[in-house]
VEXDREN-2710 file (C-alpha; in Angstrom, 1 decimal):
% VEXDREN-2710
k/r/px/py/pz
1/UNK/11.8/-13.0/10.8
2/UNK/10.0/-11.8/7.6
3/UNK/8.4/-8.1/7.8
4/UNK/6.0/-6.4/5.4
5/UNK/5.3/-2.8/5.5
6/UNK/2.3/-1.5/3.6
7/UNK/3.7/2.0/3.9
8/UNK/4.2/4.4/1.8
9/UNK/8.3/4.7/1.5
10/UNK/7.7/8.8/1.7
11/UNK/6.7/8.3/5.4
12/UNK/9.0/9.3/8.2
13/UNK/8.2/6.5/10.2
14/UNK/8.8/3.3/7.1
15/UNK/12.6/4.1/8.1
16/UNK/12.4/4.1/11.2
17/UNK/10.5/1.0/11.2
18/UNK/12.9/-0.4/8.7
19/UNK/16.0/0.5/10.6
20/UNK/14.3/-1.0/13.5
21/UNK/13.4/-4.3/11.9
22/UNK/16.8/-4.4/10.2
23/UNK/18.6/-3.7/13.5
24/UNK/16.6/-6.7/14.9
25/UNK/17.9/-9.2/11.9
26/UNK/14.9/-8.9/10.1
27/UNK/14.5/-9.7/6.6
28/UNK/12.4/-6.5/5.8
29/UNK/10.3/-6.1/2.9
30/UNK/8.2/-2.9/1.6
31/UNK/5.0/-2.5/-0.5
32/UNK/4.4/1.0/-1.6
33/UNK/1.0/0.9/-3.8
34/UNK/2.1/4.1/-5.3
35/UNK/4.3/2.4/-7.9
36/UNK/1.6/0.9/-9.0
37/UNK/-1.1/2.8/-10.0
38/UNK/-0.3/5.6/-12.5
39/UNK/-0.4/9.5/-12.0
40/UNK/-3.7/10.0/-14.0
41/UNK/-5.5/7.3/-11.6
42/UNK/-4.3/9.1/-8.6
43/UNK/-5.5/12.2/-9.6
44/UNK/-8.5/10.7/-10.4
45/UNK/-9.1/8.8/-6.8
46/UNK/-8.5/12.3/-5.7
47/UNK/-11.0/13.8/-6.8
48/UNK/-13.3/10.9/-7.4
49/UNK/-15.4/12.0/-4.4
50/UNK/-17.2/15.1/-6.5
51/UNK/-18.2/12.5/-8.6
52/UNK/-21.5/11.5/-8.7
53/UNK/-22.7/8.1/-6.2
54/UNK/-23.0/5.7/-9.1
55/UNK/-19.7/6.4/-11.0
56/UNK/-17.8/7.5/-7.9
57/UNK/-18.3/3.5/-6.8
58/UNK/-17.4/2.2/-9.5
59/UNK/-14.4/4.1/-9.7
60/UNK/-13.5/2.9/-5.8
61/UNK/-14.0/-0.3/-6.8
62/UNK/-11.7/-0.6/-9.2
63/UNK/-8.9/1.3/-7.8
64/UNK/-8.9/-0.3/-4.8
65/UNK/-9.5/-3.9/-5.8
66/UNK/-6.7/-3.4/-8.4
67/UNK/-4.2/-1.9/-5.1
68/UNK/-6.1/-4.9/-3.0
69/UNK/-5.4/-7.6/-5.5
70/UNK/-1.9/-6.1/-5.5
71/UNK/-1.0/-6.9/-1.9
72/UNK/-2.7/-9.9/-1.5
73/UNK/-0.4/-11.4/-4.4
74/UNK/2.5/-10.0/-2.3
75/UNK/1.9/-11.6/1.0
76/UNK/1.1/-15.1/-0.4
77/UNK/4.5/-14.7/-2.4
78/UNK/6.4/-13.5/0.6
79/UNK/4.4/-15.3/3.8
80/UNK/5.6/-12.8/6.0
81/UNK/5.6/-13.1/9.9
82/UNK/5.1/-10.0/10.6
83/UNK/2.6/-6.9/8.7
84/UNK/3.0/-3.5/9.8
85/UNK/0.3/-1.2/7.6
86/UNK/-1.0/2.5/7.4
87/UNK/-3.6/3.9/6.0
88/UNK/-3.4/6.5/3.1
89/UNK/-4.4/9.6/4.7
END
């Protein structure tokens, strides 16, 4: 069984889940957007909410179609069985 985690590998719970999966002769496989987008842009997405509406959007928009884009690529490479995600809060 193929399992994708969309969680963020500084999470307490990704190793449990890992060991879990692993225990369970999983082939485990995790997506951590983090390494993706650069410190400057998360600083940015930060704060982007004091932003005003109209570039505050556009911001979101691009950060998060960029992180989107990211694990769609991912799950049509890997065609996982199973997808275990979190949100980033």
């Amino acid at each position: 069984m193929k399992v994708l985690l969309l969680v963020p590998k500084r999470y307490g719970f990704h190793h449990t889940f890992k060991e879990m999966f692993t225990y369970m002769g999983g082939e485990i496989h995790t997506i951590d957007y983090h390494h993706l987008v650069k410190g400057w842009q998360d600083q940015i997405n930060t704060q982007a909410f004091r932003l005003p509406d109209k570039w505050r959007l556009k911001w979101e928009s691009y950060y998060f179609e960029r992180i989107n884009k990211f694990y769609i690529e991912e799950y049509n490479r890997l065609k996982p069985d199973l997808v275990l995600s979190t949100t980033a809060n």
